[in-house]
C-alpha positions as CSV (number, residue, x, y, z in Angstrom):
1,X,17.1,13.6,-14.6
2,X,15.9,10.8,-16.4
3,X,18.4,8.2,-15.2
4,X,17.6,9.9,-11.2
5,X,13.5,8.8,-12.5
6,X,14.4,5.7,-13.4
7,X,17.0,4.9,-10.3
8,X,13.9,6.4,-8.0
9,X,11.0,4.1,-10.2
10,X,13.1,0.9,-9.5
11,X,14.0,1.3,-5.7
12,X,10.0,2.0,-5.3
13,X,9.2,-1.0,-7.3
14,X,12.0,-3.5,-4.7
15,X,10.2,-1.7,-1.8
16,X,6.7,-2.2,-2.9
17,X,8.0,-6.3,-3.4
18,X,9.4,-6.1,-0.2
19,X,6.5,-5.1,1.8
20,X,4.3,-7.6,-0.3
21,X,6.1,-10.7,0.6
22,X,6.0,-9.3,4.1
23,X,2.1,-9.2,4.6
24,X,1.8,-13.1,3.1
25,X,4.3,-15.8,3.3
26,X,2.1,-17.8,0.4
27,X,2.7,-14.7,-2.0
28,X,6.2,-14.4,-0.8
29,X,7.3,-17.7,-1.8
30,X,4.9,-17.3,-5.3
31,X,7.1,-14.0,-5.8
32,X,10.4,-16.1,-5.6
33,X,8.8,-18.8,-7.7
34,X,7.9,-16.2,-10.3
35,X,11.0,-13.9,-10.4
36,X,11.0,-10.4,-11.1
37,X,8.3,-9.1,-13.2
38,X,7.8,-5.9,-15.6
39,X,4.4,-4.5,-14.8
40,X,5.2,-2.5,-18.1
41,X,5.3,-5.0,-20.1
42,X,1.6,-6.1,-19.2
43,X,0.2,-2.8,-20.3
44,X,2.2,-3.2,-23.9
45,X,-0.8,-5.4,-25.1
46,X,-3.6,-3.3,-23.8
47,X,-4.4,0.6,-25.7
48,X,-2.6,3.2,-25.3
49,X,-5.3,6.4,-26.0
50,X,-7.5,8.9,-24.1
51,X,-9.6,7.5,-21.4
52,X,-12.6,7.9,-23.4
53,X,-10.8,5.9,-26.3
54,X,-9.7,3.1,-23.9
55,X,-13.4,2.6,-22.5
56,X,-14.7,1.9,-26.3
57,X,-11.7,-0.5,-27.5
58,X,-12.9,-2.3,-23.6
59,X,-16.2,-2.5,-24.8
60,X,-15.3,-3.7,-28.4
61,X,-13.4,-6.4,-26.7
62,X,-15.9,-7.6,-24.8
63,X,-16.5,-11.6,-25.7
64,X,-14.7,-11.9,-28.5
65,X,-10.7,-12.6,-29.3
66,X,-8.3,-10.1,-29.7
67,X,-8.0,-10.8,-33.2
68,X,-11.7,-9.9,-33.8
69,X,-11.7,-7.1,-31.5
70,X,-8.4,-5.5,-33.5
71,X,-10.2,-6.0,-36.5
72,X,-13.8,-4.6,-35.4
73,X,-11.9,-1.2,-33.8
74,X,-9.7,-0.7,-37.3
75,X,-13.0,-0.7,-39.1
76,X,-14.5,1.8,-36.3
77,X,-11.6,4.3,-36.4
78,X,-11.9,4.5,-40.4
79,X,-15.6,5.7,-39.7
80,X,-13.8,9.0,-38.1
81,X,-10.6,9.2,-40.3
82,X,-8.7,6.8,-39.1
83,X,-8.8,7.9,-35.3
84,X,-10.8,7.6,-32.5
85,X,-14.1,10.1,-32.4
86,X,-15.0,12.8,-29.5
87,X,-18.4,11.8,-28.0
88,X,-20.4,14.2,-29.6
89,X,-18.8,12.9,-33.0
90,X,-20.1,9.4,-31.9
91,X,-23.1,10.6,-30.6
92,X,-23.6,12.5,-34.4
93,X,-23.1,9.0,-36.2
94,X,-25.7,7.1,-37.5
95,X,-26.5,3.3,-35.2
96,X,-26.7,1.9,-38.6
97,X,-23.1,2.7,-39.3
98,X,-21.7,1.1,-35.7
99,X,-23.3,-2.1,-36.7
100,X,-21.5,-2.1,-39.9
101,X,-18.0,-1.5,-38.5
102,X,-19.0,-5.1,-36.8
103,X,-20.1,-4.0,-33.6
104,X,-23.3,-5.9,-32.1
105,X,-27.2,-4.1,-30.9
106,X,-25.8,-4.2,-27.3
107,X,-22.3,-2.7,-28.1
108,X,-23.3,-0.2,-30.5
109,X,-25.8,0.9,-27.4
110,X,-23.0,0.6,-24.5
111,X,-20.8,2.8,-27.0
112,X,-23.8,5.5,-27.3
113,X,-24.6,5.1,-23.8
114,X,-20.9,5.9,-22.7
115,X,-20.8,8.8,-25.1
116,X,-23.7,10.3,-23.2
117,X,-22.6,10.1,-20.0
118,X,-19.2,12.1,-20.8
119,X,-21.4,15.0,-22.6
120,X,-23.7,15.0,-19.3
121,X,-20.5,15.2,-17.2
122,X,-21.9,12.4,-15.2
123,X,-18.5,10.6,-16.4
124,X,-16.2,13.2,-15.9
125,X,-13.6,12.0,-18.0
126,X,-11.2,15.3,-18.3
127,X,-10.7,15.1,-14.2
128,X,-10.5,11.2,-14.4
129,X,-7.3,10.7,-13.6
130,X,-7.5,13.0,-10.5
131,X,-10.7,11.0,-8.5
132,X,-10.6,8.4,-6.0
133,X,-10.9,5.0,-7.1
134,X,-14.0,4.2,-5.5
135,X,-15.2,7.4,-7.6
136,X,-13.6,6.4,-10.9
137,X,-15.5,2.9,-10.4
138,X,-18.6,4.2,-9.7
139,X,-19.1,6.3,-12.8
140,X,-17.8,3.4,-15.2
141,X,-20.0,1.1,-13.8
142,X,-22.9,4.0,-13.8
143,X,-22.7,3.4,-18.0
144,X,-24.6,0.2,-19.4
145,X,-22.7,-2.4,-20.4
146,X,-19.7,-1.5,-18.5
147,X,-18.9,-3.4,-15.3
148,X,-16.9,-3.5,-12.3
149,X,-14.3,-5.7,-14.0
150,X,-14.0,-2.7,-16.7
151,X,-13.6,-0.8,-13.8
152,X,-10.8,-2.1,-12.0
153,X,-8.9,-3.0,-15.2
154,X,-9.3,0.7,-16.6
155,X,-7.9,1.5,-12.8
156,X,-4.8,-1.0,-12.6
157,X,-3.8,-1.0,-16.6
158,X,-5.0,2.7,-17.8
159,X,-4.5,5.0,-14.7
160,X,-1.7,2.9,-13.5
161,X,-3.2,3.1,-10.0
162,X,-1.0,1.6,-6.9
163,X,-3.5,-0.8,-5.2
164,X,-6.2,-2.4,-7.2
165,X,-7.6,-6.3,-7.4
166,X,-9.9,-7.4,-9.2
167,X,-12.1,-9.9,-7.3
168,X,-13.9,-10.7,-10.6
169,X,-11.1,-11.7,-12.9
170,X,-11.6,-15.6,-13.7
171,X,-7.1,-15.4,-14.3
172,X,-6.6,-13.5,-10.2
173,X,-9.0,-15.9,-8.9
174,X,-7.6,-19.1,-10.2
175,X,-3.9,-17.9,-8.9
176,X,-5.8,-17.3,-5.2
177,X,-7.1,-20.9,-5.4
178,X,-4.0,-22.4,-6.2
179,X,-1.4,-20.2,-3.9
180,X,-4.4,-21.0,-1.0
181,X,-5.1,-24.5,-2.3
182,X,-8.6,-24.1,-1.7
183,X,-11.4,-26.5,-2.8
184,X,-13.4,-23.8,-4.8
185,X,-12.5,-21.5,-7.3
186,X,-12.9,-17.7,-4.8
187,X,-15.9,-15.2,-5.1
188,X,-14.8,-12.2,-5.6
189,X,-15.6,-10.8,-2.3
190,X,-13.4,-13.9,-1.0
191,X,-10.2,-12.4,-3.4
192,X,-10.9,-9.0,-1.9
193,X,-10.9,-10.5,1.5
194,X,-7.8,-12.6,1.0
195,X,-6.4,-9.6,-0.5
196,X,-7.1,-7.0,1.9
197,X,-3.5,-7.8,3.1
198,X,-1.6,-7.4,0.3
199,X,-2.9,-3.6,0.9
200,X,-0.9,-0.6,-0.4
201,X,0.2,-3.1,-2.8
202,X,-2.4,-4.8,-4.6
203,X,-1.5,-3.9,-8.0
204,X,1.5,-5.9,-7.9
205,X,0.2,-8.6,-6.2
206,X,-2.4,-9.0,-9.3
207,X,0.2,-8.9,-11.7
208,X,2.4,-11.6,-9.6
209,X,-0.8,-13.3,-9.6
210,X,-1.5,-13.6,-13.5
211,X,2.0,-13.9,-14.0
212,X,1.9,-17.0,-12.0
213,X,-0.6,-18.3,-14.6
214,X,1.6,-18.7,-17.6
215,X,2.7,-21.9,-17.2
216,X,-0.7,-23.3,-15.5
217,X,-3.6,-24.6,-18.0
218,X,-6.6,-23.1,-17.1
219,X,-8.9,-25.4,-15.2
220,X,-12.3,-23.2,-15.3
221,X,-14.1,-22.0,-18.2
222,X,-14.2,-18.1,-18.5
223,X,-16.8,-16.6,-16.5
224,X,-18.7,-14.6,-19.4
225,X,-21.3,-11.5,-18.4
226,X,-22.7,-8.7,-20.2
227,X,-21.5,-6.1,-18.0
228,X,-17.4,-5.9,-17.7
């Protein structure tokens, strides 16, 4: 049964690139370029948890390098025996204590605030993974401090969903200006315009898209904002 899931995963995965470089000559030819990809192997580096789990290590990360970030969430998961806490266990803990794990004013109040909005139900992470995307974005972005980018990358990475861009990525919208060769790096809107083609597929065209980045220096500084 296994090998049958695996056989049926692959032939999906050639007709999903199939259809792609179908709908857009440009990405066709940056698929070729490219070669095949492993969108697996992109969601080795981000963590693997419970949805509620995944939405605090996003906001630990915000701003600061990965090395930081790993170091920061160690020091938080000690605080609850060396795992990840239930929202009413964070919601029971002391602010005083999130600040020492590492974690700034702001964070230590996006963590609270993220908390509360699972206990209220308004983020109603136990049924998460059975809402629209629309729905799923609109209650992330609902807590503060967590913003649309969050949002889709909680969407694409987490729930593994088939057709998600994120407009707001600095990496997606340097890969549109290049495969467009536009004279401006893209507003989001523009990506999700541009993108709207690439439609039941955009997943994979975001991953084709940073994967096309690898060997390409980055010419923008990173976009920073509060709200991810």
């Amino acid at each position: 049964m296994k090998g049958r899931a695996l056989t049926h995963t692959r032939a999906n995965g050639k007709a999903a690139v199939t259809a792609l470089k179908a709908s857009d000559r440009k990405l066709a030819r940056l698929i070729d370029t490219v070669g095949p990809i492993n969108p697996q192997a992109w969601r080795k580096g981000r963590p693997l948890d419970n949805a509620f789990s995944v939405l605090i290590y996003s906001i630990i990360g915000q701003q600061i390098s990965g090395y930081a970030a790993d170091a920061i969430a160690g020091r938080f998961r000690s605080l609850f025996g060396d795992r990840m806490p239930t929202p009413a266990e964070l919601l029971a803990t002391d602010v005083a204590a999130l600040k020492g794990v590492g974690l700034s004013s702001a964070k230590a109040a996006y963590i609270r605030s993220l908390a509360e909005h699972v206990v209220s139900g308004a983020l109603d992470i136990n049924r998460i993974e059975t809402l629209p995307d629309d729905e799923v974005r609109r209650q992330i972005t609902a807590v503060k401090g967590l913003g649309p980018w969050t949002a889709d990358m909680f969407l694409l990475i987490h729930l593994q969903r088939p057709d998600v861009v994120s407009g707001g990525d600095l990496g997606i919208r340097q890969a549109v200006q290049r495969l467009y060769k536009l004279d401006h790096l893209p507003s989001a809107k523009e990506v999700d315009e541009i993108g709207s083609k690439w439609r039941p597929n955009r997943s994979l065209a975001s991953f084709y898209l940073w994967a096309s980045n690898r060997t390409v220096p980055a010419a923008h500084a990173p976009v920073k904002s509060r709200a991810r």
